[in-house]
C-alpha positions as CSV (number, residue, x, y, z in Angstrom):
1,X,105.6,-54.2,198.6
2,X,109.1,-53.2,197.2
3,X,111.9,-54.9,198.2
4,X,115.4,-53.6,198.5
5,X,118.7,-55.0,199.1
6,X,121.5,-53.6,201.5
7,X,125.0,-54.5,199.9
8,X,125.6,-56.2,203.1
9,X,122.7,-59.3,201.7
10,X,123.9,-58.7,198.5
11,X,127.5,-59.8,199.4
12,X,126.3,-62.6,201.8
13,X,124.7,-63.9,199.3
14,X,126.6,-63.8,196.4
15,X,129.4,-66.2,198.8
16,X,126.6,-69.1,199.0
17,X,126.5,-72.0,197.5
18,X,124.1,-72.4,194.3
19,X,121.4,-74.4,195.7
20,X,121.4,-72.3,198.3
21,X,120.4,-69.2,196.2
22,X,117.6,-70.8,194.9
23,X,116.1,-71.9,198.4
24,X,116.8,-68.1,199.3
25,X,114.8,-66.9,196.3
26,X,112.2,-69.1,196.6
27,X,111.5,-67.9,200.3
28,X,112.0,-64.2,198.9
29,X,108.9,-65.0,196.3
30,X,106.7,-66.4,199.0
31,X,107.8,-63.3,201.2
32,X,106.9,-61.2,198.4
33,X,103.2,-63.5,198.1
34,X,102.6,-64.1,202.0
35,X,105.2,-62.8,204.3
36,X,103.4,-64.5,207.3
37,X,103.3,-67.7,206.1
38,X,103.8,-70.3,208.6
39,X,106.8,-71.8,206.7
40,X,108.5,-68.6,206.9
41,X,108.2,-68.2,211.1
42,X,108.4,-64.6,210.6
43,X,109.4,-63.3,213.8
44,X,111.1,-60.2,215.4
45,X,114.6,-59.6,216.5
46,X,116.5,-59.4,220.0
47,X,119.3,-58.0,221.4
48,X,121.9,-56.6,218.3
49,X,119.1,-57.2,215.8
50,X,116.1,-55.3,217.3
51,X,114.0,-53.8,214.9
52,X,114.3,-56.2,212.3
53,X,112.7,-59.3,211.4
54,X,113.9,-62.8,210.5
55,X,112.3,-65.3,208.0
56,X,113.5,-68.8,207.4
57,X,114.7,-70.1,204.4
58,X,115.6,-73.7,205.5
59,X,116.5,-75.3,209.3
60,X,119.9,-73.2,209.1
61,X,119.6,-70.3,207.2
62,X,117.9,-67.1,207.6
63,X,117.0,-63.6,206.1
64,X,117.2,-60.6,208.4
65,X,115.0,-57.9,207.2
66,X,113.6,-54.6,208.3
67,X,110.1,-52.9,207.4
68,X,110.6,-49.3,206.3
69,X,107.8,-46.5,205.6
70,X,105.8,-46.8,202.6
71,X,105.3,-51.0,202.3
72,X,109.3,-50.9,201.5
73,X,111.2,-53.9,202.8
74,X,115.3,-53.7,203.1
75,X,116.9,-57.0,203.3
76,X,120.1,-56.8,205.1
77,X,121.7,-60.1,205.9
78,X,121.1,-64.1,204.8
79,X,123.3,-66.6,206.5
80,X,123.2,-69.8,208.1
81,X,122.1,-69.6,211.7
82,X,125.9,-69.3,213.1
83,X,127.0,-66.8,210.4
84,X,123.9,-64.1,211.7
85,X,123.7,-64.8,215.0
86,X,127.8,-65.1,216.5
């Protein structure tokens, strides 16, 4: 799997707080290991987001991805709950 980063994430997440990078990376690595594990709740998108994906990081923030061709994964947005979804 190769993972990408739109410069949308990239400026999201360069705006959190430290220990909220590390939470984010550590749900990237088990993305990258097992991105349907159950501590993820991998799930697809409605409404303005269909056709992407969302994993979670922790209860408030999430990762909005989409699957392109070839096993290539673009990550496009990380935010708290509110942030992604108003």
């Amino acid at each position: 799997m190769n993972i990408d980063y739109a410069r949308s994430f990239d400026l999201q997440y360069k705006k959190m707080q430290q220990f909220r990078k590390l939470l984010v990376r550590d749900a990237i690595e088990l993305f990258i290991d097992d991105p349907f594990n159950k501590s993820l709740r991998n799930h697809p998108l409605k409404e303005q987001w269909v056709g992407y994906r969302s994993i979670t990081v922790d209860n408030d923030i999430r990762i909005h991805y989409k699957e392109l061709k070839n096993n290539r994964i673009l990550m496009v947005a990380v935010g708290t709950h509110e942030e992604l979804y108003k």
